[in-house]
C-alpha positions in Angstrom: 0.0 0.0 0.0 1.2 3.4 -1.0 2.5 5.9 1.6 0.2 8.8 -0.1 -2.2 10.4 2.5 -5.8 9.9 1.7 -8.0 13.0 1.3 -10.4 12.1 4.0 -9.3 14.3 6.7 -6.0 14.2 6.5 -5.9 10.4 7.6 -2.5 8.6 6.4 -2.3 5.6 4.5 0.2 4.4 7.4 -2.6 4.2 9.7 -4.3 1.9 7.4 -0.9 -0.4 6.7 -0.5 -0.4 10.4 -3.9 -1.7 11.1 -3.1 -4.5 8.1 -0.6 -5.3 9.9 -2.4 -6.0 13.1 -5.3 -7.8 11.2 -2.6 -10.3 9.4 -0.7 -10.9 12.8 -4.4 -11.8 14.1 -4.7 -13.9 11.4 -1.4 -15.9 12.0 -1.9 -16.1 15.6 -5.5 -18.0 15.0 -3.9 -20.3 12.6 -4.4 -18.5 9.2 -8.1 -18.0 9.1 -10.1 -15.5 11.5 -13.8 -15.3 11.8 -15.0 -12.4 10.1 -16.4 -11.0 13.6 -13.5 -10.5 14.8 -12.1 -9.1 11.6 -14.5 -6.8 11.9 -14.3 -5.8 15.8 -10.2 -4.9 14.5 -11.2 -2.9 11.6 -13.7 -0.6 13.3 -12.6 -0.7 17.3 -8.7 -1.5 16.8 -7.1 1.4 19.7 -5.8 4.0 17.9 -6.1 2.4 13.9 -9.5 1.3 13.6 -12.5 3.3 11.7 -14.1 4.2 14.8 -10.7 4.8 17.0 -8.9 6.9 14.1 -8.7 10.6 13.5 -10.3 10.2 10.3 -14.1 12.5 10.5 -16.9 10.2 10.2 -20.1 11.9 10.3 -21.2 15.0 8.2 -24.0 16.0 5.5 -21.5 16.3 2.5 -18.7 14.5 0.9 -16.9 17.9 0.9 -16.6 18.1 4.6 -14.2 15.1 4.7 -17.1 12.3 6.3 -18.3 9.1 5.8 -21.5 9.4 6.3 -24.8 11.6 8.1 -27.0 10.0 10.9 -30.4 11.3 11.7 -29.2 14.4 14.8 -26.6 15.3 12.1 -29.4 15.8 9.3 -32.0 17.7 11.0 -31.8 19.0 14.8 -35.4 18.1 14.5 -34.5 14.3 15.6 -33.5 15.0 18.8 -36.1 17.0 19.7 -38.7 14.8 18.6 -37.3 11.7 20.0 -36.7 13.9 23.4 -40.7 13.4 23.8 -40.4 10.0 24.1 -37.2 10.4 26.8 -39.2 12.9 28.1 -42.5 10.6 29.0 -40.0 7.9 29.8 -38.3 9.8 32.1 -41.5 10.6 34.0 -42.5 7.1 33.9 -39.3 5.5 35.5 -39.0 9.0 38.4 -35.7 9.6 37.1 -33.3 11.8 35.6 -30.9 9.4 33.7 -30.0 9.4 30.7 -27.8 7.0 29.2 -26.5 7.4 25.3 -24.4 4.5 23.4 -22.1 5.3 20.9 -22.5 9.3 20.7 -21.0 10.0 17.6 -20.6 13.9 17.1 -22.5 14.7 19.9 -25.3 15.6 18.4 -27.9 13.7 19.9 -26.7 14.1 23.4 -26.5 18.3 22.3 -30.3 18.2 20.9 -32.0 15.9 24.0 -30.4 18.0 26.5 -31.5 21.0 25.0 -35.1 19.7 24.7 -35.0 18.0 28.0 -33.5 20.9 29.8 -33.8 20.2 33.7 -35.5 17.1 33.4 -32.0 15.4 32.9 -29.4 15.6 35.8 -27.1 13.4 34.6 -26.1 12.3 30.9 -23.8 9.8 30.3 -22.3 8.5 27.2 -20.7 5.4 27.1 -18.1 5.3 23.8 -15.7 3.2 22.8 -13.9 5.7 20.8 -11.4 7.7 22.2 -11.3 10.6 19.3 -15.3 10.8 19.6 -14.8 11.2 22.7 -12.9 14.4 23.0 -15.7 16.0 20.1 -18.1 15.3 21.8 -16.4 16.7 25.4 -16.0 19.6 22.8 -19.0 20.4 21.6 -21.1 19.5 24.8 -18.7 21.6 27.3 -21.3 24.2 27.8 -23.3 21.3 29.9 -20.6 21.2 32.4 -20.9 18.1 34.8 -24.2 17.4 33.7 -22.8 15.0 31.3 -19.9 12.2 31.8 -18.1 9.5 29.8 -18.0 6.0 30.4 -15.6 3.0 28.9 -18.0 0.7 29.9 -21.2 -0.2 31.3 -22.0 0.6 34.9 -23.0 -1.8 37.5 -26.6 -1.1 37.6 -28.8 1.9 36.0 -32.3 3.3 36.1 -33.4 6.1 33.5 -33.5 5.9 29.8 -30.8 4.7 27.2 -30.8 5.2 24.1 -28.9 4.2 21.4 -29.0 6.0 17.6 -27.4 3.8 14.8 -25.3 1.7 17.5 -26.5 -1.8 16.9 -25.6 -2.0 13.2 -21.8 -1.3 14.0 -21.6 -4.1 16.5 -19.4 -7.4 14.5 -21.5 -9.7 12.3 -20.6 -13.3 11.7 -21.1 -14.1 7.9 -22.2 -17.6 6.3 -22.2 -19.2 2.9 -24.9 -21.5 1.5 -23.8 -23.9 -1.6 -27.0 -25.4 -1.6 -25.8 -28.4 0.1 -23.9 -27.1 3.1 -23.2 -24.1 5.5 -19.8 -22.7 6.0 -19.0 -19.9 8.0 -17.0 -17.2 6.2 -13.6 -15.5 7.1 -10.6 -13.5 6.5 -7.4 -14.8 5.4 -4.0 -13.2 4.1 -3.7 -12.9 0.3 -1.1 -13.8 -1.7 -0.1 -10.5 -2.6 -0.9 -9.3 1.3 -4.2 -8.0 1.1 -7.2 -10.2 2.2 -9.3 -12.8 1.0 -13.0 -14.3 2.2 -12.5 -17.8 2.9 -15.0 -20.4 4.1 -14.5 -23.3 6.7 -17.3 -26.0 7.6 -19.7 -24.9 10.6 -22.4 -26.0 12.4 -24.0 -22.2 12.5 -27.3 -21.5 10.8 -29.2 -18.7 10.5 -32.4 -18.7 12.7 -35.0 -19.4 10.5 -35.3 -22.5 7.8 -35.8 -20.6 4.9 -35.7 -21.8 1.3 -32.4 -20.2 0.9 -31.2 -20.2 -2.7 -27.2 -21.5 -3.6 -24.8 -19.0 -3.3 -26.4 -17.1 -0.8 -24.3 -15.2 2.0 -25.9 -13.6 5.0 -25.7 -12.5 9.0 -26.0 -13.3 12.4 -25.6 -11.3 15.0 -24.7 -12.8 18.1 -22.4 -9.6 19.5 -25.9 -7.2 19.3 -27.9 -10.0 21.0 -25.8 -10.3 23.8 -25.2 -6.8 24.3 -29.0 -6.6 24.9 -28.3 -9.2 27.4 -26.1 -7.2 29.0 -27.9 -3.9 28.8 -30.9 -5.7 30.3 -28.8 -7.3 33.7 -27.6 -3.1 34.2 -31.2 -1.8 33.4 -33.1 -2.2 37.0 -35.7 0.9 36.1 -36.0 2.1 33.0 -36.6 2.6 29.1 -33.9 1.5 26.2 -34.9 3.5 22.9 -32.6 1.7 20.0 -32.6 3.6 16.3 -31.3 1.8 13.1 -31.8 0.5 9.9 -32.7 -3.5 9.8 -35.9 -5.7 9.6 -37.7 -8.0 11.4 -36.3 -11.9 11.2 -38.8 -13.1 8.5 -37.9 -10.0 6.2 -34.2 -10.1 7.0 -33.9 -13.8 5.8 -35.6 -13.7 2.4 -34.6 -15.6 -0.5 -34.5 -13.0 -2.0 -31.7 -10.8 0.3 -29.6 -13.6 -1.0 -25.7 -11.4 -1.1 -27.0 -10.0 2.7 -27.2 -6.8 3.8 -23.3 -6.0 4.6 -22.2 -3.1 3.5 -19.4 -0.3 3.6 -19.3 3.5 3.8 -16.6 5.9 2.4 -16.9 9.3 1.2 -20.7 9.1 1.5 -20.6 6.2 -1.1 -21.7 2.3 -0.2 -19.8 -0.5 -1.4 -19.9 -4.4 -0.3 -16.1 -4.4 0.0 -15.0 -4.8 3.5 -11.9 -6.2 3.0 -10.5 -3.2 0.8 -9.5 0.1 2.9 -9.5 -1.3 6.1 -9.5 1.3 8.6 -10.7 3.8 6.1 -14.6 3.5 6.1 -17.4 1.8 8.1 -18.6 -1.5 8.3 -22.2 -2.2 9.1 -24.8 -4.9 8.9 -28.6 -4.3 8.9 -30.3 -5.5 12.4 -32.4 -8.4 12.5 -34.9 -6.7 15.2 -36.3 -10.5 15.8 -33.2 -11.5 17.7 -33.0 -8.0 19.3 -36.0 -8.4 20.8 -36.0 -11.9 21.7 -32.7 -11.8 23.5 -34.5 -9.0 25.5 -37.1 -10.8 26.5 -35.0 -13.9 27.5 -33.6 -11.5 29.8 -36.5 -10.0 31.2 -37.0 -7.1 29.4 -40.7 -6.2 28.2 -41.1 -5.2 24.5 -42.8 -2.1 24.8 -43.0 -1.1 20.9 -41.4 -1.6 17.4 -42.5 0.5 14.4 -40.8 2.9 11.7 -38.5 5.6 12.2 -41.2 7.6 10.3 -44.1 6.7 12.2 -42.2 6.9 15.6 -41.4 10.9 15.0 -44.6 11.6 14.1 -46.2 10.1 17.2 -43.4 11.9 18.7 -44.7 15.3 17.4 -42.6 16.2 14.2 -45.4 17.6 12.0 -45.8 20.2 14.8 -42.1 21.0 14.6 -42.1 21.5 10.8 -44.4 23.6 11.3 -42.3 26.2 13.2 -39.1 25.5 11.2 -37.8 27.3 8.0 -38.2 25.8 4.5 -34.7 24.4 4.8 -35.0 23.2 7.6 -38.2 21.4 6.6 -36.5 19.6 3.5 -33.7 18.0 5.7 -36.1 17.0 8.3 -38.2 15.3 5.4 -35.8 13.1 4.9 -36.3 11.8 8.2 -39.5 10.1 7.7 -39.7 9.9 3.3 -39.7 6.2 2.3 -37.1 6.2 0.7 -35.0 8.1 2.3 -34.8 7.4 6.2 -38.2 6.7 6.9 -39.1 3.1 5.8 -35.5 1.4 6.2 -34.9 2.7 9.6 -36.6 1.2 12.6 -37.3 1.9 16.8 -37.6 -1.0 18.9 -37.9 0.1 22.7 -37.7 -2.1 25.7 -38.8 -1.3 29.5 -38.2 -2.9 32.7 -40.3 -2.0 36.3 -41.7 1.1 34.7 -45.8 1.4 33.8 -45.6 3.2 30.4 -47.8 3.6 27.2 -45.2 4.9 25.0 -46.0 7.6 22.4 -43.8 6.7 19.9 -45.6 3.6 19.4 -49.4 4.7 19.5 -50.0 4.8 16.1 -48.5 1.8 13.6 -47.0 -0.2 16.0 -45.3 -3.4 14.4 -44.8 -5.5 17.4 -46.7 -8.0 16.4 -44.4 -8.7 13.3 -40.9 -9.0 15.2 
């Protein structure tokens, strides 16, 4: 790989070799092939080379600002404020004033619920992997002072709300291969000219339903979300988790017809199935299947309290009465929030509750539990 240094930001080709370097030694050290979760846990979370632990921007509107990519709070300020309803009844609900955020981002969402929320939240914390997010979003939310903290981890025990905006789809897939005949599971190993190559080994892993898959087909599971729900719900004694992202429910996820998977890879506001090219240099995600979400929840004695669009969740959460009061421009980025084919349709909000009574108004109109 060439020493140049890549236009995104500034970020240098040598932190991409580096991270190679890492991946291949991971390789060698498992024997030559390495699951493709754990390729992907190094090229996103990798301390100090991965996409999410690099210097490299990630999030903004347009290519010309150096990002990847724009999530809902960066697209409309609207977002937060409509999904601060929601927090806000929650909130009420549980008689507290917690708020706990996953995977901040720019800050964004954290800025826009604490503005809406105002002095119904004493204490936000953020829990991020990412030691370069974290110092923007220290940045940007200073003026909060110690109303907000950070967190490396989970704490022992919380009650309040969590919430979590495009957080699930980041956390490592593992990927199988159907020939028609046989399962493998697929992984990473070195190439002959160093780069990387998909390889398959023999495994007893199946997807969760037994669908008429077709040969050649390649698709997900996501044990690593599951089990952080698992996790979440041992911490969460009182409370509401909110979860945003794109995905589908199991029967709709495993369709014959989603043969190649939902994989996919963001660079320079473009999408390309290629993980295994620019490592280090653009995102990795994989739709959600909200089935296994929200079945690992239960399991763990969370209650289900609602699962429907991203489109019909703001409105239930007042956004028509916020367009209402914001200027043209304003309306046309909000719009993409809740048009079909923009953000709308493909994006979903599955909530969960534990010891709180709550009929949550995100979900009173066009609730889809009943399909998960």
């Amino acid at each position: 790989m060439s020493e140049r240094i890549d236009d995104k930001a500034g970020e240098p080709d040598s932190v991409a070799s580096a991270l190679a370097a890492v991946i291949r030694q991971a390789i060698a050290d498992a024997g030559g092939w390495l699951p493709f979760d754990r390729f992907m846990a190094l090229a996103l979370y990798q301390p100090g080379l991965g996409y999410y632990a690099n210097s490299g921007r990630k999030f903004g509107a347009m290519p010309g600002s150096g990002s990847d990519f724009v999530t809902a709070p960066e697209l409309s300020p609207l977002f937060g404020r409509a999904l601060a309803a929601q927090v806000a009844q929650a909130l009420a609900a549980s008689g507290t004033q917690q708020v706990m955020e996953f995977g901040a981002g720019s800050g964004a969402l954290a800025e826009g619920l604490l503005d809406a929320l105002g002095d119904a939240v004493a204490d936000y914390t953020i829990v991020d992997l990412s030691g370069v997010l974290r110092a923007r979003q220290q940045a940007r939310l200073a003026r909060f002072g110690g109303r907000v903290r950070w967190l490396d981890a989970l704490p022992e025990a919380f009650d309040g709300v969590v919430v979590g905006n495009e957080v699930l789809d980041a956390m490592p897939v593992q990927l199988l291969h159907f020939d028609g005949a046989a399962w493998s599971e697929r992984g990473v190993v070195v190439a002959a000219a160093g780069g990387f190559a998909f390889a398959d080994r023999p495994t007893t892993l199946r997807p969760p339903v037994d669908a008429p898959f077709v040969p050649g087909t390649v698709t997900e599971i996501h044990p690593q979300a599951e089990a952080f729900v698992t996790t979440l719900a041992g911490v969460l004694r009182r409370g509401v988790a909110i979860f945003i992202d794109y995905g589908f429910p199991e029967a709709e996820f495993y369709l014959p017809q989603r043969h190649g998977g939902t994989l996919m890879c963001h660079q320079a506001h473009r999408a390309d199935g290629d993980p295994l090219a620019d490592v280090g240099l653009k995102d990795i995600t994989a739709h959600v299947n909200f089935s296994g979400v929200a079945l690992a929840a239960q399991d763990a004695g969370l209650d289900v309290i609602g699962y429907t669009s991203q489109a019909r969740f703001l409105i239930n959460c007042g956004l028509v009465a916020l367009l209402e009061g914001a200027s043209i421009t304003e309306r046309a980025m909000a719009q993409k929030l809740i048009t079909e084919h923009e953000m709308g349709e493909l994006f979903k909000v599955i909530a969960f509750a534990r010891g709180v009574s709550i009929d949550p108004l995100g979900f009173a109109q066009g609730d889809r539990t009943h399909r998960l």
